[in-house]
C-alpha atoms as an extended CHARMM CRD file, in Angstrom:
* protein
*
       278  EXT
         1         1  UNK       CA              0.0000000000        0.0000000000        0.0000000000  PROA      1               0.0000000000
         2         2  UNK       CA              1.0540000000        3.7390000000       -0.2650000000  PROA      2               0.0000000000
         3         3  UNK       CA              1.5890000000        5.6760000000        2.8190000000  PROA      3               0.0000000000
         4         4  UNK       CA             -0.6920000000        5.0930000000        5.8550000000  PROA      4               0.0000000000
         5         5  UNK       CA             -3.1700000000        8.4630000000        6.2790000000  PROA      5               0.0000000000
         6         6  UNK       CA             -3.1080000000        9.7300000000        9.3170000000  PROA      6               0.0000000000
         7         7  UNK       CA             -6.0800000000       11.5780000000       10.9440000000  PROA      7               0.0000000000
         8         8  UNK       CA             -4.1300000000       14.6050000000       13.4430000000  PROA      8               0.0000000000
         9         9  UNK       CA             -7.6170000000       15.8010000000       14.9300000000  PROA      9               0.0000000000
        10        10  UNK       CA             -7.6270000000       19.3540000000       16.1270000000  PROA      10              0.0000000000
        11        11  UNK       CA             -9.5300000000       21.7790000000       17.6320000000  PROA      11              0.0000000000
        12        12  UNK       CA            -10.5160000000       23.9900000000       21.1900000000  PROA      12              0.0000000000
        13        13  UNK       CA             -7.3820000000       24.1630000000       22.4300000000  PROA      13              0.0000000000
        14        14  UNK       CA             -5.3910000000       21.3140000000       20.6660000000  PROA      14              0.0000000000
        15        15  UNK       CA             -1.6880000000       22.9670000000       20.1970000000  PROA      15              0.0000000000
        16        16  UNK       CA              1.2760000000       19.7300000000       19.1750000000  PROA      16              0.0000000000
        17        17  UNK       CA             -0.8170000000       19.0030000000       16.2830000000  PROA      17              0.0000000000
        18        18  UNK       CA              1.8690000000       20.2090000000       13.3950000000  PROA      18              0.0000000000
        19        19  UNK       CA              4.7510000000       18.9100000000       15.9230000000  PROA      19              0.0000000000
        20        20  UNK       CA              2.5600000000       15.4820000000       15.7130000000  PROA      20              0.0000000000
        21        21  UNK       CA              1.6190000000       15.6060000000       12.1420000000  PROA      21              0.0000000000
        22        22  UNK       CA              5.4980000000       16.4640000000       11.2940000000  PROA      22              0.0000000000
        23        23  UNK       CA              6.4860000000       13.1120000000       13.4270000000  PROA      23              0.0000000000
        24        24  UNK       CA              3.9440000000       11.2500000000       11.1140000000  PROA      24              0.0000000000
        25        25  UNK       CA              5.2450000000       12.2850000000        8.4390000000  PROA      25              0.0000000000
        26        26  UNK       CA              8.9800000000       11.6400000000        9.1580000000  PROA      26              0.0000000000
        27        27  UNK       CA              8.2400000000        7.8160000000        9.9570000000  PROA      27              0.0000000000
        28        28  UNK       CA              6.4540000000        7.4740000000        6.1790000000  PROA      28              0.0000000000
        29        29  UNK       CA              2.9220000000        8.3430000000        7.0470000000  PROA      29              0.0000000000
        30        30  UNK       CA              0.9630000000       11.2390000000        5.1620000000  PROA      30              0.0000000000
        31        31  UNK       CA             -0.7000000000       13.1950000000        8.2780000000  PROA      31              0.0000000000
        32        32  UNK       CA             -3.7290000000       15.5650000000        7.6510000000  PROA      32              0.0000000000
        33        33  UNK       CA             -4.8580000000       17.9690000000       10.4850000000  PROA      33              0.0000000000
        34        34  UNK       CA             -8.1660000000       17.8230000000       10.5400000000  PROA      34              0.0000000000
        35        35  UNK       CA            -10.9370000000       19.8070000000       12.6840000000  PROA      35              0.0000000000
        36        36  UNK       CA            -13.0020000000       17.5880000000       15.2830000000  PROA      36              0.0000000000
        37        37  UNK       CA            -16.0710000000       19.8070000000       13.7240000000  PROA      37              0.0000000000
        38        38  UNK       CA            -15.0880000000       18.8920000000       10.4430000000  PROA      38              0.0000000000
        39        39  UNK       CA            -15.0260000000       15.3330000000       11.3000000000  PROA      39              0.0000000000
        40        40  UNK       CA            -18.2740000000       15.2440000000       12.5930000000  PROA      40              0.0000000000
        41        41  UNK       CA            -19.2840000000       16.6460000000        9.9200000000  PROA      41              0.0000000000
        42        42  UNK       CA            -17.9710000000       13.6990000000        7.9790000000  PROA      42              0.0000000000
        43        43  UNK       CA            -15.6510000000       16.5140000000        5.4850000000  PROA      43              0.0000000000
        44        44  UNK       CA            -13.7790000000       13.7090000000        5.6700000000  PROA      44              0.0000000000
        45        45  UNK       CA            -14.7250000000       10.6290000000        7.6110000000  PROA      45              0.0000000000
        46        46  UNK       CA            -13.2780000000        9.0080000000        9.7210000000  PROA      46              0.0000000000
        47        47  UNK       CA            -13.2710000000        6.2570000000        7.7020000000  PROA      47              0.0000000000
        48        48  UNK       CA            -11.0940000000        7.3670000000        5.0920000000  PROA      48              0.0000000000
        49        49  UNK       CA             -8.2120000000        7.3840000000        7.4020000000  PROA      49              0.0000000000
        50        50  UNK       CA             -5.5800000000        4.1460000000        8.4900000000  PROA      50              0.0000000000
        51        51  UNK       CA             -4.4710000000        5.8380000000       12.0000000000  PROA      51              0.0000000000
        52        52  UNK       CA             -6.2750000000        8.5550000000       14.5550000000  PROA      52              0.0000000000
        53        53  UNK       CA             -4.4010000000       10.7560000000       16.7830000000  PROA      53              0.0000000000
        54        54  UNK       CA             -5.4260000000       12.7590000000       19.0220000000  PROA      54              0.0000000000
        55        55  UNK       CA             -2.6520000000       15.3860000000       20.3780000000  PROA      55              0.0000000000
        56        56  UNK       CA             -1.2140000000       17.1090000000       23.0320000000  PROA      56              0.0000000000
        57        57  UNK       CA             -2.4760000000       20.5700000000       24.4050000000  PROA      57              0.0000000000
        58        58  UNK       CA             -5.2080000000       22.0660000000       26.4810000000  PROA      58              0.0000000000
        59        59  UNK       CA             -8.5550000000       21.1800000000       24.7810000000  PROA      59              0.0000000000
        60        60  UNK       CA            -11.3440000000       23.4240000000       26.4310000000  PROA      60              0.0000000000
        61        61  UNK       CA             -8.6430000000       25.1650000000       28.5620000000  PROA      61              0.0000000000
        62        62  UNK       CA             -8.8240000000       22.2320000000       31.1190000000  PROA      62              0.0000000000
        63        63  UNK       CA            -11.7200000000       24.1870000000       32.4360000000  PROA      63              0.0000000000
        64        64  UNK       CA            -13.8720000000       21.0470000000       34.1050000000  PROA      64              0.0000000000
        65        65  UNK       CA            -11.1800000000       18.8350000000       33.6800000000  PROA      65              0.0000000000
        66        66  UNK       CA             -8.7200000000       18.1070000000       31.6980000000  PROA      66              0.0000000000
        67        67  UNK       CA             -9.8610000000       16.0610000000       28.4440000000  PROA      67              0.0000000000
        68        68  UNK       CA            -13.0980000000       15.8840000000       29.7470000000  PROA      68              0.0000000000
        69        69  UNK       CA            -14.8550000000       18.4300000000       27.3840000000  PROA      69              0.0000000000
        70        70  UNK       CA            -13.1250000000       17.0590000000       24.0990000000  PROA      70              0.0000000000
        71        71  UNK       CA            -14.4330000000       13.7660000000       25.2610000000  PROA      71              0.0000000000
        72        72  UNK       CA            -18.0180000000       14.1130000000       25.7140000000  PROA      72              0.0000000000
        73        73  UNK       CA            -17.5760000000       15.5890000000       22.1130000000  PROA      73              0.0000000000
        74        74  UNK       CA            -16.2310000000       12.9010000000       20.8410000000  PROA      74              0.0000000000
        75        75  UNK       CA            -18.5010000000       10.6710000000       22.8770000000  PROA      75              0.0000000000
        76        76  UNK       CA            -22.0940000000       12.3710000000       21.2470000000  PROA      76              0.0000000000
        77        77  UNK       CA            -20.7190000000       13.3630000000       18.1640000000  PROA      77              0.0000000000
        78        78  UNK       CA            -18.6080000000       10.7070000000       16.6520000000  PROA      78              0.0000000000
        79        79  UNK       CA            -18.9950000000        7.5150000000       18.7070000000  PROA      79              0.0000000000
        80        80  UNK       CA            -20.2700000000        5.2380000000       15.9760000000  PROA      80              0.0000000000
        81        81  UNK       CA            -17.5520000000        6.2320000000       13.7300000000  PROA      81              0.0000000000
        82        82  UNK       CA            -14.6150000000        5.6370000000       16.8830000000  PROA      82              0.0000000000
        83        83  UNK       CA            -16.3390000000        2.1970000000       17.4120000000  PROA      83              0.0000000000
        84        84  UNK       CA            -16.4630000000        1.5510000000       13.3600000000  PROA      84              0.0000000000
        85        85  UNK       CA            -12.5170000000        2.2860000000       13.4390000000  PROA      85              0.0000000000
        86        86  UNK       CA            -11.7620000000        0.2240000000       16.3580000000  PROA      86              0.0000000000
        87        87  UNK       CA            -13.7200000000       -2.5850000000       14.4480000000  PROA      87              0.0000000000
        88        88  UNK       CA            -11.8190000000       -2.2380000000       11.3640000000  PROA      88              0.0000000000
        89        89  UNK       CA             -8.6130000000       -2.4230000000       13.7940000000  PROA      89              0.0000000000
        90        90  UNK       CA             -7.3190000000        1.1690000000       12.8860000000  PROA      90              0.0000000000
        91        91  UNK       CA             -3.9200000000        2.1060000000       15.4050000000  PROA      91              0.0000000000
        92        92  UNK       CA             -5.2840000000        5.3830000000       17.5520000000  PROA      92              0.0000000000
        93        93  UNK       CA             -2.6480000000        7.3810000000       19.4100000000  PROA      93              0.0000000000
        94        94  UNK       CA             -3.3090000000        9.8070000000       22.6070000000  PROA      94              0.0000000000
        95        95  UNK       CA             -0.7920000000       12.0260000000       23.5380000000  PROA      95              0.0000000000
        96        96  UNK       CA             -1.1420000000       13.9040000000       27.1300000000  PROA      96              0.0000000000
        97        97  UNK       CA             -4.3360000000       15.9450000000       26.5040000000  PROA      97              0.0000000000
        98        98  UNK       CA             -5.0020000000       13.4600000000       23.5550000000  PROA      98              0.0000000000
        99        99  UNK       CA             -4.4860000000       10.4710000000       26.3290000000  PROA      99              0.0000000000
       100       100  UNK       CA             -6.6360000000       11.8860000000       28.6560000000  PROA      100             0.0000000000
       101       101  UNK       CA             -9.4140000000       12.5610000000       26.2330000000  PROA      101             0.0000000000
       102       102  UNK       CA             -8.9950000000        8.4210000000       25.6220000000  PROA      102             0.0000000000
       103       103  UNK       CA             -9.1130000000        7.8640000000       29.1360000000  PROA      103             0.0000000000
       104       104  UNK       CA            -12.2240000000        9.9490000000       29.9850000000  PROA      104             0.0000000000
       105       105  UNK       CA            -14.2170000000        8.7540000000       26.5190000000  PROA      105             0.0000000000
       106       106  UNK       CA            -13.9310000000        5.3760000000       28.0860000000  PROA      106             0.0000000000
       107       107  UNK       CA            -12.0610000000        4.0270000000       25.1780000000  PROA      107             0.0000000000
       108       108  UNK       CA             -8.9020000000        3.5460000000       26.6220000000  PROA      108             0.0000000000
       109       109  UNK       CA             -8.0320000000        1.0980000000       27.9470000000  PROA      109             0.0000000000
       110       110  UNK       CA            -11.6170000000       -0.4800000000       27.0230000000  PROA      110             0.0000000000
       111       111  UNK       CA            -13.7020000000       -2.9180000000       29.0410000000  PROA      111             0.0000000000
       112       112  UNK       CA            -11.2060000000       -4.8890000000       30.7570000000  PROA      112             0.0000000000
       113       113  UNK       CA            -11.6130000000       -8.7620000000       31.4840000000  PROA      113             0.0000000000
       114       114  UNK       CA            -11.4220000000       -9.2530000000       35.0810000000  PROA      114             0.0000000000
       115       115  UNK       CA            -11.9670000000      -13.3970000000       34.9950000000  PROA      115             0.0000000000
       116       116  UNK       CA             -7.9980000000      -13.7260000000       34.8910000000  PROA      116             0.0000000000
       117       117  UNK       CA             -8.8180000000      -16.3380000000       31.7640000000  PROA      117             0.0000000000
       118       118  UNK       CA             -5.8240000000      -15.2140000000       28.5020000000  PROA      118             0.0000000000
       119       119  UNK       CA             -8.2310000000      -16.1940000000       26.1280000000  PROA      119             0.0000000000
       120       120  UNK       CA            -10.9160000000      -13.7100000000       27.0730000000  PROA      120             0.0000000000
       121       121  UNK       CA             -8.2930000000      -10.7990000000       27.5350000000  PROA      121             0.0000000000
       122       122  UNK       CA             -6.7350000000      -11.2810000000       24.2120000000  PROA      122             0.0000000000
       123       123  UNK       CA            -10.6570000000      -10.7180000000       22.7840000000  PROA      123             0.0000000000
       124       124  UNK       CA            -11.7060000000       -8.5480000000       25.1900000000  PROA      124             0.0000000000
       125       125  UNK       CA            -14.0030000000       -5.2390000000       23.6660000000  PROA      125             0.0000000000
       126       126  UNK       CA            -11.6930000000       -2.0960000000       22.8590000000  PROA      126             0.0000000000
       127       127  UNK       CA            -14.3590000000       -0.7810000000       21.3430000000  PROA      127             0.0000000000
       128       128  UNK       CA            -16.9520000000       -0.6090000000       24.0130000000  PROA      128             0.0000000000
       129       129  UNK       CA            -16.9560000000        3.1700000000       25.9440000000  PROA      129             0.0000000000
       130       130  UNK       CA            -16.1200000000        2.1630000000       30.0020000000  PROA      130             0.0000000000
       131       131  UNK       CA            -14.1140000000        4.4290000000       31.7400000000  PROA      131             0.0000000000
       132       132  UNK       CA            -12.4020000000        2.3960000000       34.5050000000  PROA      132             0.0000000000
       133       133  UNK       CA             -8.9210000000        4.4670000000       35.3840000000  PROA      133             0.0000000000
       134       134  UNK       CA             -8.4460000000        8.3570000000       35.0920000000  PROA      134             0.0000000000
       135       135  UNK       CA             -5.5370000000       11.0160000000       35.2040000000  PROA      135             0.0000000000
       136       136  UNK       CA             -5.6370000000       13.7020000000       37.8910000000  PROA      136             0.0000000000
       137       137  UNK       CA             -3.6690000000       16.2990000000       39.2550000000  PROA      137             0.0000000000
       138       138  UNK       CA              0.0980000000       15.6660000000       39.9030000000  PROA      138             0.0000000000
       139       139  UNK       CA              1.3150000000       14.4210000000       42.9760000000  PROA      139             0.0000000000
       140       140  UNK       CA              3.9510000000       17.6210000000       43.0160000000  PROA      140             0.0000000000
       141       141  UNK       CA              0.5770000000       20.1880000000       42.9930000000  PROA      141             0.0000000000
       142       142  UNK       CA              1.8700000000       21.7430000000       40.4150000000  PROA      142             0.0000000000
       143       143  UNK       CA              2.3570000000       21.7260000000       36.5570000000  PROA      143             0.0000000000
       144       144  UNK       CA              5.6470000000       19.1430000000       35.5870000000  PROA      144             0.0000000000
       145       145  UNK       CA              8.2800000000       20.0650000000       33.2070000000  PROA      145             0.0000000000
       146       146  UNK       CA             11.0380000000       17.5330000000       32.3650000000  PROA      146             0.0000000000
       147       147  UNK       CA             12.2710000000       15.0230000000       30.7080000000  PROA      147             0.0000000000
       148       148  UNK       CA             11.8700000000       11.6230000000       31.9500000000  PROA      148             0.0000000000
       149       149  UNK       CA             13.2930000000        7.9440000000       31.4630000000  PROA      149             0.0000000000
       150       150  UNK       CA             10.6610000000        5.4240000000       30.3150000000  PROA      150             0.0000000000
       151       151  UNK       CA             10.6470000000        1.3200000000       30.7130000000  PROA      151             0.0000000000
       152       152  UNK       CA              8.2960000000       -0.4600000000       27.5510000000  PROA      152             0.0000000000
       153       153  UNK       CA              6.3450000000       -3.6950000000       29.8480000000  PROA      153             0.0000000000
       154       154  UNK       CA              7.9510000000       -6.5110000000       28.2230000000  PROA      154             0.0000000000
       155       155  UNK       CA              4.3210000000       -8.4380000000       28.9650000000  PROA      155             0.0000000000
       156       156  UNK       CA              2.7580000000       -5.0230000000       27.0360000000  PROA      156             0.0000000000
       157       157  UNK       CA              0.8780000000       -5.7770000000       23.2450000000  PROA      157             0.0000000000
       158       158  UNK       CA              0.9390000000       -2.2450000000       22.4840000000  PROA      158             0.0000000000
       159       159  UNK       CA              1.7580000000       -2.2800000000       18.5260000000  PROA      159             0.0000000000
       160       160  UNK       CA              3.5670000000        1.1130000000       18.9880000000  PROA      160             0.0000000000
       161       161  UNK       CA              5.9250000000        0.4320000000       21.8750000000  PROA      161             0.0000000000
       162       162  UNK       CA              7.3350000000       -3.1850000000       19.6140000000  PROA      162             0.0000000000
       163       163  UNK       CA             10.5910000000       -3.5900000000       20.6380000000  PROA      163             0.0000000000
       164       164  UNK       CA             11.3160000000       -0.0880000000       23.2380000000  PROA      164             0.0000000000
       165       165  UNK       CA             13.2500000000       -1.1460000000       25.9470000000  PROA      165             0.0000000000
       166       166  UNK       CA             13.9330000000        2.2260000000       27.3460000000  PROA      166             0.0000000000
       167       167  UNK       CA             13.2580000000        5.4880000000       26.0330000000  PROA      167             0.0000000000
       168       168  UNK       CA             13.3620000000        9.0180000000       26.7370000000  PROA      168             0.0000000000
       169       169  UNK       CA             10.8790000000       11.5210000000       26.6320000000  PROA      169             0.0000000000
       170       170  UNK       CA              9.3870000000       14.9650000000       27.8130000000  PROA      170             0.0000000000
       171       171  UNK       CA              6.5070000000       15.2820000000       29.6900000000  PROA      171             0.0000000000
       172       172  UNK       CA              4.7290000000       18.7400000000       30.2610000000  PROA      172             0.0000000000
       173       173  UNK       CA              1.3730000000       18.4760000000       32.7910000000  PROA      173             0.0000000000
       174       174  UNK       CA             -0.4490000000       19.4620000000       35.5370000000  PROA      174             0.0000000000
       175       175  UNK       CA             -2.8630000000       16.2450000000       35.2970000000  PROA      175             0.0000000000
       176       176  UNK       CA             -1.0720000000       13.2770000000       34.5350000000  PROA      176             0.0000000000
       177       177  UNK       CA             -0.8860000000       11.3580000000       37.7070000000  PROA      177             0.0000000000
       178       178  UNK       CA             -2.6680000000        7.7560000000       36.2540000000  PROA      178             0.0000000000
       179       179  UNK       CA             -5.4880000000        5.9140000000       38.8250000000  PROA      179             0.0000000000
       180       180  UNK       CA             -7.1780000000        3.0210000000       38.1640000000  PROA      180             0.0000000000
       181       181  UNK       CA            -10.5920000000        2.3060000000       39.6370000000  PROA      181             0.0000000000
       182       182  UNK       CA             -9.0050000000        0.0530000000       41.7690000000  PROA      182             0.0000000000
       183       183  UNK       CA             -6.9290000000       -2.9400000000       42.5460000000  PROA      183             0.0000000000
       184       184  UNK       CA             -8.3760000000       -5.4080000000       40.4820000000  PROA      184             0.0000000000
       185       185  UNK       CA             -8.7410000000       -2.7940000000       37.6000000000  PROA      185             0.0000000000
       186       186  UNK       CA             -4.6000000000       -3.0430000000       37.8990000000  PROA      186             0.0000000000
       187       187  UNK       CA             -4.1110000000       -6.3820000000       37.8740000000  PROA      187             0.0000000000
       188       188  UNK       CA             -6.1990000000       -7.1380000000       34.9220000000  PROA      188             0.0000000000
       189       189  UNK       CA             -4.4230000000       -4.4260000000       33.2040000000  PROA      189             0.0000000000
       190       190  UNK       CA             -0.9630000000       -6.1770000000       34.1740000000  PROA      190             0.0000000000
       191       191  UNK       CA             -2.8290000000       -9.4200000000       33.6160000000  PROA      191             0.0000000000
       192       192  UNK       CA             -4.1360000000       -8.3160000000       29.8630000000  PROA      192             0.0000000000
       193       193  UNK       CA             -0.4810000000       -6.8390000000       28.9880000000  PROA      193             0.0000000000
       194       194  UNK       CA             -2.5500000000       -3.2440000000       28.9200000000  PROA      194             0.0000000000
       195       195  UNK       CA              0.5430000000       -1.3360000000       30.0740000000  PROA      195             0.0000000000
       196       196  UNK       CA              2.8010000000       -0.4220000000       28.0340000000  PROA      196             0.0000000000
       197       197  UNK       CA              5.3850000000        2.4930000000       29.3420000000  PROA      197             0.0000000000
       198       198  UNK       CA              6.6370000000        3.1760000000       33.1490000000  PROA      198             0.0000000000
       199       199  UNK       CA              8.6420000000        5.7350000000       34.2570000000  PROA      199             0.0000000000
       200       200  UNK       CA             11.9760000000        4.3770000000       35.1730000000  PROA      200             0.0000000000
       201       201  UNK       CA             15.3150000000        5.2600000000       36.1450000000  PROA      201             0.0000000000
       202       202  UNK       CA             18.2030000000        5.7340000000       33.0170000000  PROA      202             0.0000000000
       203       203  UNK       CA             18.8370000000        2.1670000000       33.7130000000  PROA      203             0.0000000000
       204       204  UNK       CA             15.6620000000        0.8160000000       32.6360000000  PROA      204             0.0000000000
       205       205  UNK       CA             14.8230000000        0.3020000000       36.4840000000  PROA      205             0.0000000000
       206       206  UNK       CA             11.5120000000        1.3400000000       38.2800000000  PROA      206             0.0000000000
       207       207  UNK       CA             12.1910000000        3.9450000000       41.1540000000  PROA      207             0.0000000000
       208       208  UNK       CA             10.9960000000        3.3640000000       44.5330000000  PROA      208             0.0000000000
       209       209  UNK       CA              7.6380000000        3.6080000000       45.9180000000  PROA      209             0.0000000000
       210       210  UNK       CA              5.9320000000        6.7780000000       46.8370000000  PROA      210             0.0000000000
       211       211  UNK       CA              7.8960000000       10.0480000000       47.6900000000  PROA      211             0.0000000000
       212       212  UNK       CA             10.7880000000        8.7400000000       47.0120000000  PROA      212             0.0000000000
       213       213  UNK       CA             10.0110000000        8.2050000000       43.5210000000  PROA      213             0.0000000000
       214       214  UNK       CA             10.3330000000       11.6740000000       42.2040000000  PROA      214             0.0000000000
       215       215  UNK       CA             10.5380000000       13.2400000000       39.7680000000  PROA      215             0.0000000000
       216       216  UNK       CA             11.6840000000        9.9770000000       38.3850000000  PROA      216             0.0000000000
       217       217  UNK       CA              8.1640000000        9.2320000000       38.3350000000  PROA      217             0.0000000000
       218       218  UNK       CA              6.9510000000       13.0350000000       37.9120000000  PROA      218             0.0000000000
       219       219  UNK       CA              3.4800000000       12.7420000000       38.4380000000  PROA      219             0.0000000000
       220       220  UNK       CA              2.6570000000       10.0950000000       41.0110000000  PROA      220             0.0000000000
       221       221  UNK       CA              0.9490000000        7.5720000000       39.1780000000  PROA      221             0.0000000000
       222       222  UNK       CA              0.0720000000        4.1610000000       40.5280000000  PROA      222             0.0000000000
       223       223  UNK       CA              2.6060000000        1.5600000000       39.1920000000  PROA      223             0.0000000000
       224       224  UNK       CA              4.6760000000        4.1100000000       37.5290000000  PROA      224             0.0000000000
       225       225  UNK       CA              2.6350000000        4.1910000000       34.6230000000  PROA      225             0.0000000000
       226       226  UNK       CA              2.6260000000        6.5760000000       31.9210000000  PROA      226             0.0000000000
       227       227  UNK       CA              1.2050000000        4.1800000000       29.0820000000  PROA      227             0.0000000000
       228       228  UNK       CA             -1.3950000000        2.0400000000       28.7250000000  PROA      228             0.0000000000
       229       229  UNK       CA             -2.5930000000        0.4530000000       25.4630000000  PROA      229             0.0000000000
       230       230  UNK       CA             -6.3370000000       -1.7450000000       24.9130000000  PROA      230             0.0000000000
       231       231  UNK       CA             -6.7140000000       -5.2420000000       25.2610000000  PROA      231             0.0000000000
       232       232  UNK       CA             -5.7190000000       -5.6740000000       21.0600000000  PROA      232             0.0000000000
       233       233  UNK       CA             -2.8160000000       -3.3250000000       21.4980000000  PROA      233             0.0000000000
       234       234  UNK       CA             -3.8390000000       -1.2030000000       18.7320000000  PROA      234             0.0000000000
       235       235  UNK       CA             -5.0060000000        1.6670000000       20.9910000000  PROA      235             0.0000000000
       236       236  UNK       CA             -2.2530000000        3.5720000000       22.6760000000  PROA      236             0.0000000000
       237       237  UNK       CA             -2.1190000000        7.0030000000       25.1210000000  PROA      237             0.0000000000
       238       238  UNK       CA              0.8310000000        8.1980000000       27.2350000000  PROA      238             0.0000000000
       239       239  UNK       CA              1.7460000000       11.4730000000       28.6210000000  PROA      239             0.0000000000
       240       240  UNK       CA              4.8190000000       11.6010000000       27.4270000000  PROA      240             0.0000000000
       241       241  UNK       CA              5.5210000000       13.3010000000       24.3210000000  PROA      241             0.0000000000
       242       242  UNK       CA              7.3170000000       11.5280000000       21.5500000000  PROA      242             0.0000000000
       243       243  UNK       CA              6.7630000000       14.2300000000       19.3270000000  PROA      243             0.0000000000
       244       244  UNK       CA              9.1040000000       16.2980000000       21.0320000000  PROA      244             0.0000000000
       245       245  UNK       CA             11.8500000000       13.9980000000       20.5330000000  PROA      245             0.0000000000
       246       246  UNK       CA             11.8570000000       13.2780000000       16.7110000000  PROA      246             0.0000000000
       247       247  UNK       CA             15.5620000000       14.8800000000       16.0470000000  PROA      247             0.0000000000
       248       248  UNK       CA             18.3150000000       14.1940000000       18.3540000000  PROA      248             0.0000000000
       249       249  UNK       CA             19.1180000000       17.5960000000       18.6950000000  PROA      249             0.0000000000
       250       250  UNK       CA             15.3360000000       17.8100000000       20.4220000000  PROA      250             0.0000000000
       251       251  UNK       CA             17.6340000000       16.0780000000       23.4740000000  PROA      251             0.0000000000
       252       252  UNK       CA             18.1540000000       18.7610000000       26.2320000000  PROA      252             0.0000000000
       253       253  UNK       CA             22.0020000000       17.3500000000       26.2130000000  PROA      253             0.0000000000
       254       254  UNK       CA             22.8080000000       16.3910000000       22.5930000000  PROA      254             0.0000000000
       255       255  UNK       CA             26.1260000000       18.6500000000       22.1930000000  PROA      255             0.0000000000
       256       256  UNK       CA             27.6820000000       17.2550000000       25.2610000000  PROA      256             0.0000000000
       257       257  UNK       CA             26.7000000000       14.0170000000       24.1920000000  PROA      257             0.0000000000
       258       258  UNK       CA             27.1690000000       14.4920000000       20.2740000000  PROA      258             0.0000000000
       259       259  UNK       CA             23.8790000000       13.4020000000       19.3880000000  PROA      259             0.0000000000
       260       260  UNK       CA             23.2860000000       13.1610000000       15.5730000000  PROA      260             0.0000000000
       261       261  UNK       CA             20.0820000000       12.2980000000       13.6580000000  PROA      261             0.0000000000
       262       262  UNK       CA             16.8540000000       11.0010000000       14.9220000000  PROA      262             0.0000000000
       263       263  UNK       CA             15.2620000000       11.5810000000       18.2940000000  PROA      263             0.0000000000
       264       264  UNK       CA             13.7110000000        8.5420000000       20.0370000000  PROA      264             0.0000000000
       265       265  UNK       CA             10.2130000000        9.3480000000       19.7670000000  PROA      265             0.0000000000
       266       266  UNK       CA             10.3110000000        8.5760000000       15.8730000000  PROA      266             0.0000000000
       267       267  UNK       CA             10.0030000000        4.6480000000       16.9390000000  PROA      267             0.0000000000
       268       268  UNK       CA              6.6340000000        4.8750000000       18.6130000000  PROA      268             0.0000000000
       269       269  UNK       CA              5.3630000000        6.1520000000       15.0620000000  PROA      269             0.0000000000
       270       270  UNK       CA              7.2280000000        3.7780000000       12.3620000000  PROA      270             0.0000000000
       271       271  UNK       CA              5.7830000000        0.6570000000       14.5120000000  PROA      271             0.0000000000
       272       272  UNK       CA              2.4960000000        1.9750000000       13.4880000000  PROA      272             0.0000000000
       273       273  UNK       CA              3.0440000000        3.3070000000       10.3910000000  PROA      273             0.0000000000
       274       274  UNK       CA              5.1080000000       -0.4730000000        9.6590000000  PROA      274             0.0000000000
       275       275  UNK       CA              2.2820000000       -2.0490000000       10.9140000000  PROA      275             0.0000000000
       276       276  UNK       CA             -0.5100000000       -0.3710000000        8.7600000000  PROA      276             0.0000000000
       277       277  UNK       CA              1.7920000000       -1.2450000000        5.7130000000  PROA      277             0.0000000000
       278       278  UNK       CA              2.2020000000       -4.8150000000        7.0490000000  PROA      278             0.0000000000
């Protein structure tokens, strides 16, 4: 096939869309920014694209909370085509705002299978709306600006995070502290190889529990988690952004460390842009 088509949707308060649609395009894609009004009113469709993202930004200026507003948009407006795409098994990215928009429709990380049985998780629903973990407000109180060391779940079946190890990313948030609804929520996510990126030390290790923890983890979130994918791994948000990283210069220390051509991030989009092209 020819190059994958990417959906970037915009809108309200969106602002990494060109940074995301330029990352798409420098791992082989061909990236349109599209309006979320635009969209619904099918000029296009959904449908006519292989890949959705949703980016990074403040969408509704976080004013009930943040993601929340884009969400119930998408949620009225364009549910039937989200559940169409998940059907036809078409990769969807969320990237901080864009991830908690995914986490607040419900889509992300989909109706989990709590029976503990492999079979079930591997077929559980991704397209069914159930929101059963949320981002809130950093443990820190206030808005997080670093970069951070990241650990890809060898267990995870997140197409986009195929063969990470480590990687290293920036994250820039006031909300990104992940919950799940509860305990068993966790381990079925663990269980269902639903998480896909922790924040980790440079080794590759998880930091300590609790205080201690940051700003390795810079946010508080249970597990360490800043990734989780659906049950098919086709659906992926984080709060990272890999955008930010597509050139090595993009590294806060690339002269002293004589960093030359791509930036990490680039390898979360070419596994999905490989995997559209098969």
């Amino acid at each position: 096939m020819g190059k994958p088509r990417i959906a970037i949707i915009t809108g309200y308060g969106i602002n990494s869309d060109n940074e995301l649609a330029h990352s798409f395009a420098l791992a082989g894609g061909e990236p349109r920014r599209v309006h979320i009004n635009d969209l619904i009113a099918r000029k296009p469709a959904l449908s006519e694209f292989d890949v959705i993202a949703v980016p990074g930004g403040f969408s509704f200026g976080d004013h009930i909370a943040s993601g929340r507003v884009f969400a119930n948009k998408l949620k009225h407006s364009l549910a039937e085509d989200l559940h169409k795409a998940a059907e036809r098994k078409v990769p969807m990215i969320g990237i901080c705002n864009g991830f908690q928009v995914l986490v607040k429709l419900g889509i992300l990380p989909g109706k989990l299978d709590m029976s503990g049985s492999t079979a079930n998780a591997m077929g559980a629903a991704a397209t069914e709306f159930e929101q059963n973990t949320t981002l809130t407000y950093n443990d820190s109180g206030r808005f997080e600006d670093r970069w951070c060391h990241l650990s890809g779940d060898p267990a995870s079946k997140s197409i986009w995070t195929r063969g990470i190890e480590r990687i290293y990313l920036p994250i820039r948030h006031g909300e990104g502290k992940f919950i799940p609804k509860d305990a068993e929520t966790l381990a079925a996510l663990k269980r269902n190889g639903q998480i896909s990126l922790r924040y980790s030390t440079a080794t590759g290790a998880n930091p300590g529990e609790g205080a201690a923890a940051y700003p390795l983890n810079p946010n508080g979130s249970v597990d360490h988690i800043a990734g989780i994918s659906s049950a098919d791994g086709l659906i992926f948000g984080l709060m990272p952004h890999p955008e930010a990283h597509m050139l090595a210069t993009n590294h806060p220390q690339w002269q002293k460390l004589g960093l030359k051509g791509e930036g990490e991030g680039i390898r979360i989009f070419r596994n999905a842009v490989d995997y559209v092209r098969g």
